[in-house]
LONURO-270887 format. One line per field, with one value per residue (C-alpha): residue number from 1; x, z, y. Coordinates in Angstrom, 2 decimals. Last residue first. Layout:
N
pos	(NUM, ...);
u	(X, ...);
w	(Z, ...);
v	(Y, ...);
! end
This chain:
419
pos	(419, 418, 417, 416, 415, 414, 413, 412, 411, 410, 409, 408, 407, 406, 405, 404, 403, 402, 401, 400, 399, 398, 397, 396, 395, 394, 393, 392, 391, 390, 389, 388, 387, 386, 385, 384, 383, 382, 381, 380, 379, 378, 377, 376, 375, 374, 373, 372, 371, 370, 369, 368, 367, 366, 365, 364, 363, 362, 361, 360, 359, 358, 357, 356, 355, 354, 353, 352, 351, 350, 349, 348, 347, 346, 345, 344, 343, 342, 341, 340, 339, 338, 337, 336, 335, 334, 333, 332, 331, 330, 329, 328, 327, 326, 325, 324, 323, 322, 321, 320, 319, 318, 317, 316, 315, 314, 313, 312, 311, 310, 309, 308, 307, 306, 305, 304, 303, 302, 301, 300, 299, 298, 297, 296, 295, 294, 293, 292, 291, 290, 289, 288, 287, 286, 285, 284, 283, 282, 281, 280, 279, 278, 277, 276, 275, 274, 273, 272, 271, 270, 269, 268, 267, 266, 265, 264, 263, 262, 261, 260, 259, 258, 257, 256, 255, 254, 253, 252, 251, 250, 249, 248, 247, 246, 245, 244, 243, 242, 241, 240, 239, 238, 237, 236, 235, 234, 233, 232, 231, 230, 229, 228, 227, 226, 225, 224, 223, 222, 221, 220, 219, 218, 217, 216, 215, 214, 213, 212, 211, 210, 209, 208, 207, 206, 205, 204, 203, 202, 201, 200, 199, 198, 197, 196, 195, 194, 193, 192, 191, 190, 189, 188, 187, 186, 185, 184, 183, 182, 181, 180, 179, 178, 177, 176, 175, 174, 173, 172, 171, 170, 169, 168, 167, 166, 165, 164, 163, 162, 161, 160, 159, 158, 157, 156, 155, 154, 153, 152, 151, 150, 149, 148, 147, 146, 145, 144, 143, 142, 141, 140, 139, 138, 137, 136, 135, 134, 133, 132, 131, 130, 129, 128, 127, 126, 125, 124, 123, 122, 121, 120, 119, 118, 117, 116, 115, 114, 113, 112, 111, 110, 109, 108, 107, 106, 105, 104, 103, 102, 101, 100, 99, 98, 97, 96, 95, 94, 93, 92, 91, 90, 89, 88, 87, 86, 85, 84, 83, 82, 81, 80, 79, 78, 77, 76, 75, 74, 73, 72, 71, 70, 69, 68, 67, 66, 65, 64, 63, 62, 61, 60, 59, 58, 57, 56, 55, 54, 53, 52, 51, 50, 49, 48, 47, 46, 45, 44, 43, 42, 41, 40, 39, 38, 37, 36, 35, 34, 33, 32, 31, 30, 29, 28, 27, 26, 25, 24, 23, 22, 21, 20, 19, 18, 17, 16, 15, 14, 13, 12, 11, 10, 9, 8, 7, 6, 5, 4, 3, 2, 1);
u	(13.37, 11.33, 9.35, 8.62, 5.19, 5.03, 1.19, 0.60, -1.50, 1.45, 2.96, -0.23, -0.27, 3.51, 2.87, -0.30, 1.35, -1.56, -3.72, -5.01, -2.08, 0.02, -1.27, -0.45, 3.04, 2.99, 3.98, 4.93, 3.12, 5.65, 4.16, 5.94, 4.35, 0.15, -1.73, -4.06, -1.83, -1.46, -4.72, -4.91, -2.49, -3.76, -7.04, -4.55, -3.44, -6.66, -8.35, -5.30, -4.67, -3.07, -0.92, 1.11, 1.61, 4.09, 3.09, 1.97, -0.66, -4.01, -6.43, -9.79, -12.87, -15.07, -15.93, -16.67, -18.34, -18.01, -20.26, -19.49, -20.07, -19.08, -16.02, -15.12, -13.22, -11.31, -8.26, -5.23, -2.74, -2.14, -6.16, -6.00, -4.02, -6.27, -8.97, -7.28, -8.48, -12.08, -12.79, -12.87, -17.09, -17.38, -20.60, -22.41, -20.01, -21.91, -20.21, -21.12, -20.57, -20.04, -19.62, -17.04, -15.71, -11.77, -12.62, -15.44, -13.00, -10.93, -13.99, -14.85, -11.24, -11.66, -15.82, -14.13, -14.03, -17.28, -18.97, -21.40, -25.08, -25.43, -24.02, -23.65, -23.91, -21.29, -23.65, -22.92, -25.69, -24.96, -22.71, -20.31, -19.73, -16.54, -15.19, -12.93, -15.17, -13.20, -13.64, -14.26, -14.50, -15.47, -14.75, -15.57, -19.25, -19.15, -19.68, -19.20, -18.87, -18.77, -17.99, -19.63, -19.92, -23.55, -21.62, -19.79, -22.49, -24.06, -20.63, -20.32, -23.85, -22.98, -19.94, -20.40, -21.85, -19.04, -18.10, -13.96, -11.28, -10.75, -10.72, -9.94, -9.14, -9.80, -8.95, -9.59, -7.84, -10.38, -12.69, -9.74, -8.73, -12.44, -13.02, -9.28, -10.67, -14.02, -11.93, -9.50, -12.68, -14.57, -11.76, -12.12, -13.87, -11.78, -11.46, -12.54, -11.01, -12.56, -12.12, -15.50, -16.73, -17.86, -20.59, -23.54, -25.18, -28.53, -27.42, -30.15, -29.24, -31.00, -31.09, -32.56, -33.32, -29.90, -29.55, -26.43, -25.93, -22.06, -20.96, -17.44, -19.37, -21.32, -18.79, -17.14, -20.57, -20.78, -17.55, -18.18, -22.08, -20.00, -17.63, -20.40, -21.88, -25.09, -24.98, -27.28, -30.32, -31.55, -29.30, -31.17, -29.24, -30.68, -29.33, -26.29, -22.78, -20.70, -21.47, -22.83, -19.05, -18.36, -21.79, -21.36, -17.71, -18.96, -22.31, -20.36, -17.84, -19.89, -22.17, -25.11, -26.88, -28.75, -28.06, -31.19, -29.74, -31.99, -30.54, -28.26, -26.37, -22.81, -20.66, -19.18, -19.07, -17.78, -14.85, -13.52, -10.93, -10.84, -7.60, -6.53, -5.06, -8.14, -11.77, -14.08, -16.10, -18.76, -19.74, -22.99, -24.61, -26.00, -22.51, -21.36, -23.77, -22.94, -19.14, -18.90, -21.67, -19.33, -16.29, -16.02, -15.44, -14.10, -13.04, -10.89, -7.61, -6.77, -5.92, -6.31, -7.80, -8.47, -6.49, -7.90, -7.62, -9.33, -11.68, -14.44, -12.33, -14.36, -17.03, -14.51, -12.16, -14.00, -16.11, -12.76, -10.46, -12.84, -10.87, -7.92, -9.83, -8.93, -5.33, -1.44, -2.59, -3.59, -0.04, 1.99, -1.77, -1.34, -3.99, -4.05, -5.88, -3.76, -4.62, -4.41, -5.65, -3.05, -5.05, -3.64, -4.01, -3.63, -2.34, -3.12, -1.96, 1.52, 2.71, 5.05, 1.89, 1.78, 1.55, 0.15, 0.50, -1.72, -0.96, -2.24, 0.68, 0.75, -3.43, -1.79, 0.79, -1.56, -3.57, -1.05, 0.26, -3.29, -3.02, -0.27, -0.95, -0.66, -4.66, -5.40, -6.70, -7.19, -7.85, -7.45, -8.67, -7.49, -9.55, -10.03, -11.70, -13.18, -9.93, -10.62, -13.01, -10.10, -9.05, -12.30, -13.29, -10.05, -10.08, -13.68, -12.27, -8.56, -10.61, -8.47, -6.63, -8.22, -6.33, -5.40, -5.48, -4.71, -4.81, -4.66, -3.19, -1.17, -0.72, 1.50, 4.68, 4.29, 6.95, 5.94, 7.74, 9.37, 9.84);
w	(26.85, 28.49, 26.85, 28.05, 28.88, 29.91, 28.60, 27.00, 23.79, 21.42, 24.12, 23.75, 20.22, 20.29, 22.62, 21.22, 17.69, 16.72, 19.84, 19.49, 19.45, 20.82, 24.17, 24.79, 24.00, 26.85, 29.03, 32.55, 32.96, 35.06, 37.42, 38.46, 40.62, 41.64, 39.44, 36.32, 33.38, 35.52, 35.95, 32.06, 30.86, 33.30, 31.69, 28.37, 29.49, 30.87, 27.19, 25.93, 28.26, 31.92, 31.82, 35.10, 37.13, 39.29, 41.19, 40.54, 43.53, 42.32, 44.48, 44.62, 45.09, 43.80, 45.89, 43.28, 43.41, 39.97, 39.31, 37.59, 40.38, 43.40, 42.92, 45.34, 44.27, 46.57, 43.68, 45.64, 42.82, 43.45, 43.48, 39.86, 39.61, 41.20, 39.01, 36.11, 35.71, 35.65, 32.63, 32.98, 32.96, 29.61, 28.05, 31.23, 32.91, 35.47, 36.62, 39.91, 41.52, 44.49, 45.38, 43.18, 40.29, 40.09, 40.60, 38.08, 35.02, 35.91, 35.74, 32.28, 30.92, 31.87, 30.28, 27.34, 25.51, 26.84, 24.82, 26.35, 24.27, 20.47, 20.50, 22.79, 26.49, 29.24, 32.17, 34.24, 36.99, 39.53, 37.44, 39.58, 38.41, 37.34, 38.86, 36.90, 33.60, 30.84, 27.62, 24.01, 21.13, 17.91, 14.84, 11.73, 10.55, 13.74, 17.23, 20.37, 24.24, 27.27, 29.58, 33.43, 34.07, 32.54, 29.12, 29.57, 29.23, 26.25, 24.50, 25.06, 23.49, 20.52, 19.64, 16.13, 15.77, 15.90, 12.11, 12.83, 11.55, 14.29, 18.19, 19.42, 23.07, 25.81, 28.87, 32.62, 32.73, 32.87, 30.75, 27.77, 28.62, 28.53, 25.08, 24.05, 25.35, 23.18, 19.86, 20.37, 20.76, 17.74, 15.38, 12.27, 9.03, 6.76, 2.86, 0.41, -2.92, -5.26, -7.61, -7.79, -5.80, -7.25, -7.48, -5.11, -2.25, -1.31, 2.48, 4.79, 7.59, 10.92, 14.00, 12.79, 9.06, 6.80, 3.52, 1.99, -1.55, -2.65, -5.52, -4.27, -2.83, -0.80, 0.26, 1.77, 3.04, 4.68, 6.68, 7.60, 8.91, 11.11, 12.22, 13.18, 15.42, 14.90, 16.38, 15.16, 16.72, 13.08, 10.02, 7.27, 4.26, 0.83, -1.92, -2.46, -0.42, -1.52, 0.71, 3.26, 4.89, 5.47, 6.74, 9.07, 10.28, 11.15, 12.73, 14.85, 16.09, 17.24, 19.35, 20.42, 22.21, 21.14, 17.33, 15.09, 11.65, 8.49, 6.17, 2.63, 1.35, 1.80, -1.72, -2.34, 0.31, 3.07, 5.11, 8.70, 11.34, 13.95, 15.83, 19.53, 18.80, 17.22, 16.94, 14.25, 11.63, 8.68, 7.06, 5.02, 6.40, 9.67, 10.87, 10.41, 12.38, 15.11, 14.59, 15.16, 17.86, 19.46, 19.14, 23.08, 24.93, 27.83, 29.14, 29.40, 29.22, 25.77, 22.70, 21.84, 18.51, 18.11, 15.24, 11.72, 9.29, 6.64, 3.76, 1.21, -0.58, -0.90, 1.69, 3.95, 4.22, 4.05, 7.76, 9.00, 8.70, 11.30, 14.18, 14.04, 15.61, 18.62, 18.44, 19.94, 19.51, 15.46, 14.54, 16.03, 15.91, 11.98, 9.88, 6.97, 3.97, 1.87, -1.65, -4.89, -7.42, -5.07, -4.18, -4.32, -1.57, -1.96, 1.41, 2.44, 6.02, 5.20, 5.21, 2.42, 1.12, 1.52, -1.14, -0.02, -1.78, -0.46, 0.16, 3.43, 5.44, 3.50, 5.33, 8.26, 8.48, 7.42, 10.23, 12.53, 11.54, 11.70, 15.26, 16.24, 15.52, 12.35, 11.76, 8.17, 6.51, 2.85, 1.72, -2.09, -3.52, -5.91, -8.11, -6.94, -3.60, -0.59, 1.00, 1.23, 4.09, 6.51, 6.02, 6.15, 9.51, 11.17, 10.03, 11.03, 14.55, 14.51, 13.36, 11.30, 13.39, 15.20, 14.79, 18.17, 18.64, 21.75, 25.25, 27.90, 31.18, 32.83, 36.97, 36.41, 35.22, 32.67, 32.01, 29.86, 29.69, 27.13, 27.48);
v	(-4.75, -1.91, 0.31, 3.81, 5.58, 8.97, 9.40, 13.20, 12.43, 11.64, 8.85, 6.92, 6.15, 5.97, 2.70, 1.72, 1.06, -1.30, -2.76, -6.21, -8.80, -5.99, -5.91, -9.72, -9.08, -6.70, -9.50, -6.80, -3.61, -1.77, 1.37, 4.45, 6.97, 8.15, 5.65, 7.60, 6.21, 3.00, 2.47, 2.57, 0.29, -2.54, -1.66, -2.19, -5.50, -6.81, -6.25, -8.49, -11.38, -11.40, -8.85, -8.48, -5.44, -3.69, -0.72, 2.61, 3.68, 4.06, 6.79, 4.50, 6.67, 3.93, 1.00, -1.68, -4.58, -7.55, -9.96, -13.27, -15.30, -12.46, -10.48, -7.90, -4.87, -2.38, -0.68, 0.01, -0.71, -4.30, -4.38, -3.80, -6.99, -8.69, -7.64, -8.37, -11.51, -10.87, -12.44, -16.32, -16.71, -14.89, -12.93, -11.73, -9.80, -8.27, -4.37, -2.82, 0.81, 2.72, 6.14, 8.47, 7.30, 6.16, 2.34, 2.81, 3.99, 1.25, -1.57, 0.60, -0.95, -4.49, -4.67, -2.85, -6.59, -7.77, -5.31, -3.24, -3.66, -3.46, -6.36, -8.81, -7.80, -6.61, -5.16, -1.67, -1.59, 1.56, 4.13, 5.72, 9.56, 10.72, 13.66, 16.54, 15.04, 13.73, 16.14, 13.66, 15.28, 11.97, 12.11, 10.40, 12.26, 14.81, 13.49, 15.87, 14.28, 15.56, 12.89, 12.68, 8.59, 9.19, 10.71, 7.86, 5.25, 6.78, 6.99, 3.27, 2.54, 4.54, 2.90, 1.91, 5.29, 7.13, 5.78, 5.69, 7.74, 10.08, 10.51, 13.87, 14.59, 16.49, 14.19, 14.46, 11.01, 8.56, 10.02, 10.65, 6.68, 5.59, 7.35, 5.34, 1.96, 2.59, 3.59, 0.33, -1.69, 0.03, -0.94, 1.22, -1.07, -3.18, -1.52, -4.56, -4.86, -7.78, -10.53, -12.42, -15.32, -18.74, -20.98, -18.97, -20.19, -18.00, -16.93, -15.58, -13.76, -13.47, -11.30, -8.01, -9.03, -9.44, -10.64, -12.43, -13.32, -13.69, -11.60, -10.47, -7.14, -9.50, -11.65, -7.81, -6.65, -9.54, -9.53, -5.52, -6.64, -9.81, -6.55, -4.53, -6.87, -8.54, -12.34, -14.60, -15.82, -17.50, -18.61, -19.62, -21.50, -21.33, -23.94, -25.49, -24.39, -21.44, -18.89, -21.06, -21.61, -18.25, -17.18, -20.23, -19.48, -16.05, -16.96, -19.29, -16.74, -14.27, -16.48, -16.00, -18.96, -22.35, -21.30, -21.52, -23.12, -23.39, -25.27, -24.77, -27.97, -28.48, -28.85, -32.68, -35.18, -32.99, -33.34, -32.76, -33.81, -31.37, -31.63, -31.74, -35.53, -36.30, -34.88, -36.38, -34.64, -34.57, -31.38, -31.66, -27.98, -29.13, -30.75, -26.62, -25.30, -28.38, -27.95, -24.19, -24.33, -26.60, -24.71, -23.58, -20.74, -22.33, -18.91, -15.82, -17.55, -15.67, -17.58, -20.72, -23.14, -26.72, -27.60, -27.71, -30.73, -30.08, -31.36, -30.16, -28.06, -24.87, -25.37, -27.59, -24.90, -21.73, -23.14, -24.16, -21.26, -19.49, -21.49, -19.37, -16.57, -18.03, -17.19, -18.44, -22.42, -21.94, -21.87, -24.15, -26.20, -26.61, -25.93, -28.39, -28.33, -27.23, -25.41, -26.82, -23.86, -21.46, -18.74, -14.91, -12.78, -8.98, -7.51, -3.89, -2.68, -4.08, 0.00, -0.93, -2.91, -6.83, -9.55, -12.56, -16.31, -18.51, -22.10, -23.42, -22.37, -18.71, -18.58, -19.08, -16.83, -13.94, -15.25, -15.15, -11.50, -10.56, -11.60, -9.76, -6.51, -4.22, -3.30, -4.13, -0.96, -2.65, -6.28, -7.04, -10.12, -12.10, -14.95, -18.33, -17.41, -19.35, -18.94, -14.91, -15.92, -16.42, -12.68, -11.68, -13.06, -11.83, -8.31, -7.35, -8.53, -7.10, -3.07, -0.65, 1.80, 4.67, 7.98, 9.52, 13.56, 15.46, 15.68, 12.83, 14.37, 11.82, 10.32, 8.58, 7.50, 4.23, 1.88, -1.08, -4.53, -5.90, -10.16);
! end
């Protein structure tokens, strides 16, 4: 398994070019089942999990042509697709799941394995099934698979889902694209990638409408050929701001829309960032002392997201004074904390807050990646960590982050790979 060897502590200067975004990717890629025609996806991110999904959608029957690059694929449908998504493939990635909501509104059956992923969490598929249950799908679970069908097209509803979840609205939007009639979903979630999804079905001729936390979905008969470029991955921008904070950075962050990150770049400017934002960039200077900030709180969007909740906890452990960070979104994601303690860092955990001391000086050591947003905090200590450190089960880094390695080495990191 390679392992990463980092020598601390770096200077981050320099430019980094943000790759297209895993969780607008994801959602589209399943969607493209509900076509007949081909469609055309552009700025793929090359990680892992597209590679799943790309895998996954071949399983079922569609034929994908990549670019040299393989950041553009063109899918072509099969006119007798499979139904069948097989847990040797579903097992290494949540986002797996979203394959059900296109299957059973196109071809009114599948047979979809419960999904996995990272060990952040029960996160379960229940408001999956019940959304979907509401729209004419009928299921069972068997053998760790969801066995479901429809008799005939779903029928538009109104949905209110019990809690926010990303996932859900996805698999519902999906799925209510072609089904009869008006479907209502209400307490959605609202992050950029769900607004990059329907903006794609849109452009294909679906009918989706948007007003603050619900979207209304007129079902239409059929999608239209079309080319849809995937928006900049906000997650990899965010982790590469907290890197340049971190590290008394000056850097240049490009090909992104800054304001997908807004809330970030409002909490780092308090942590002591200067920051610049022209139409795609963003100037990022790291401060000589970060400042602790008191109540740091991981909310769905357009608050913190949960997935830089790993990376800011760094950031905090090198402020000065103390500081406290409530993860509000997953009850399995502090993880890394232990391993940030390996370093030096003094963090208590109580519930699902975390306490931080601040003032930590890191000492390299040898970590172990837990799941993907631990990896790169993991990444990040040891970028600032006096001495060598070895981040061990890097595979779980490149699920989410494309060519971090040479990303990193290009704005000053001494990071090495071993086999």
């Amino acid at each position: 398994m390679d392992k990463f060897l980092i020598n601390g502590p770096c200077r981050i200067k320099g430019k980094v070019s943000i790759s297209g975004s895993k969780n607008a990717s994801l959602p589209i890629l399943a969607a493209s089942l509900l076509f007949t025609k081909p469609v055309t996806i552009k700025n793929l991110p090359r990680v892992r999990d597209i590679n799943t999904m790309l895998n996954l959608l071949k399983s079922l029957g569609s034929k994908i042509i990549l670019s040299k690059d393989r950041k553009t694929a063109k899918i072509i449908n099969k006119k007798n697709m499979k139904t069948f998504a097989s847990y040797s493939l579903v097992k290494t990635m949540r986002g797996s799941i979203l394959v059900l909501g296109p299957l059973i509104s196109k071809f009114h059956k599948s047979k979809t394995s419960l999904p996995g992923g990272c060990l952040i969490g029960a996160r379960p598929v229940n408001y999956h099934l019940s959304a979907l249950k509401k729209l004419g799908m009928q299921y069972k679970i068997r053998d760790g698979y969801i066995l479901a069908k429809s008799n005939g097209r779903l029928q538009g509803k109104t949905i209110k889902f019990p809690k926010i979840s990303v996932g859900a609205t996805e698999n519902s939007i999906i799925a209510a694209c072609l089904a009869k009639g008006k479907t209502i979903l209400r307490n959605c979630a609202v992050e950029p990638e769900i607004k990059d999804l329907t903006q794609f079905l849109n452009k294909a001729g679906a009918n989706i409408k948007w007003s603050g936390r619900t979207c209304t979905i007129i079902g239409v008969n059929s999608l239209n050929q079309t080319t849809h470029t995937v928006m900049a991955d906000r997650i990899e921008a965010g982790t590469f701001c907290v890197a340049a904070t971190l590290a008394k950075g000056n850097l240049q962050i490009k090909n992104l829309e800054p304001k997908i990150i807004n809330t970030e770049l409002e909490l780092l400017k308090k942590a002591g960032s200067k920051i610049k934002i022209t139409n795609n960039k963003i100037f990022i200077k790291g401060p000589d002392k970060i400042k602790s900030i008191k109540n740091i709180k991981t909310k769905e969007f357009p608050g913190i997201p949960t997935d830089l909740q790993a990376q800011l906890m760094v950031l905090m452990c090198k402020s000065i004074g103390k500081s406290s960070i409530t993860e509000s979104i997953f009850e399995n994601r502090f993880m890394h904390v232990a391993e940030l303690q390996r370093l030096g860092a003094k963090i208590n955990i109580k519930n699902n807050k975390a306490f931080i001391e601040g003032n930590t000086k890191f000492i390299g050591a040898e970590l172990m990646s837990s799941d993907l947003r631990a990896s790169v905090a993991l990444v990040l200590a040891a970028i600032v960590a006096n001495g060598k450190s070895v981040v061990g089960r890097v595979y779980h880094l490149e699920r989410g982050y494309e060519n971090i390695e040479n990303k990193l080495k290009k704005i000053g990191v001494k990071i090495k790979r071993l086999k």
